[in-house]
C-alpha positions, 0 to 999 in steps of 0.5 A: 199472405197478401195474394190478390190475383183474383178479387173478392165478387160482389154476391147479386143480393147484397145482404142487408145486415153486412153490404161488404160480405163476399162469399168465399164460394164465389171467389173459389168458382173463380179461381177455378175459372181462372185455372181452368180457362188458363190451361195450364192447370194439375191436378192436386188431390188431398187425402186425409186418413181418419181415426177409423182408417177411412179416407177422405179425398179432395181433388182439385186443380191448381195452376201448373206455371210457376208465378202462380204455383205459390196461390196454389200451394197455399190454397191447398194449404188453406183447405186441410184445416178444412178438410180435418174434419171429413 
């Protein structure tokens, strides 16, 4: 895919076994940021139906201009995978 809008960030503690490691979790807070502070975001919600007919929900938000739709598009992809396992 080769998106690169917002690098990786360095954790505050660097663990000693792997000094390149950058949790995904901080670089998700920045994209959030990022949609956020750019206020041009919309909402998008994932519903994935289980075997026993739950449903399972994850609402997010992604950027609403269209240079930045495809980084969304493919961050939401990204999470279903995910998600399967509700």
């Amino acid at each position: 895919m080769g998106y690169n809008l917002i690098p990786l960030i360095k954790p505050r503690t660097i663990p000693p076994l792997d000094d390149s490691f950058r949790p995904a979790v901080l670089w998700n807070h920045a994209f959030l940021d990022g949609v956020r502070n750019s206020k041009k975001s919309v909402p998008l919600s994932i519903a994935i139906k289980k075997e026993d007919d739950s449903i399972s929900v994850y609402k997010t938000q992604i950027f609403s201009d269209k240079s930045n739709r495809r980084v969304g598009q493919s961050i939401a992809a990204a999470c279903l995978p995910l998600l399967k396992g509700f």
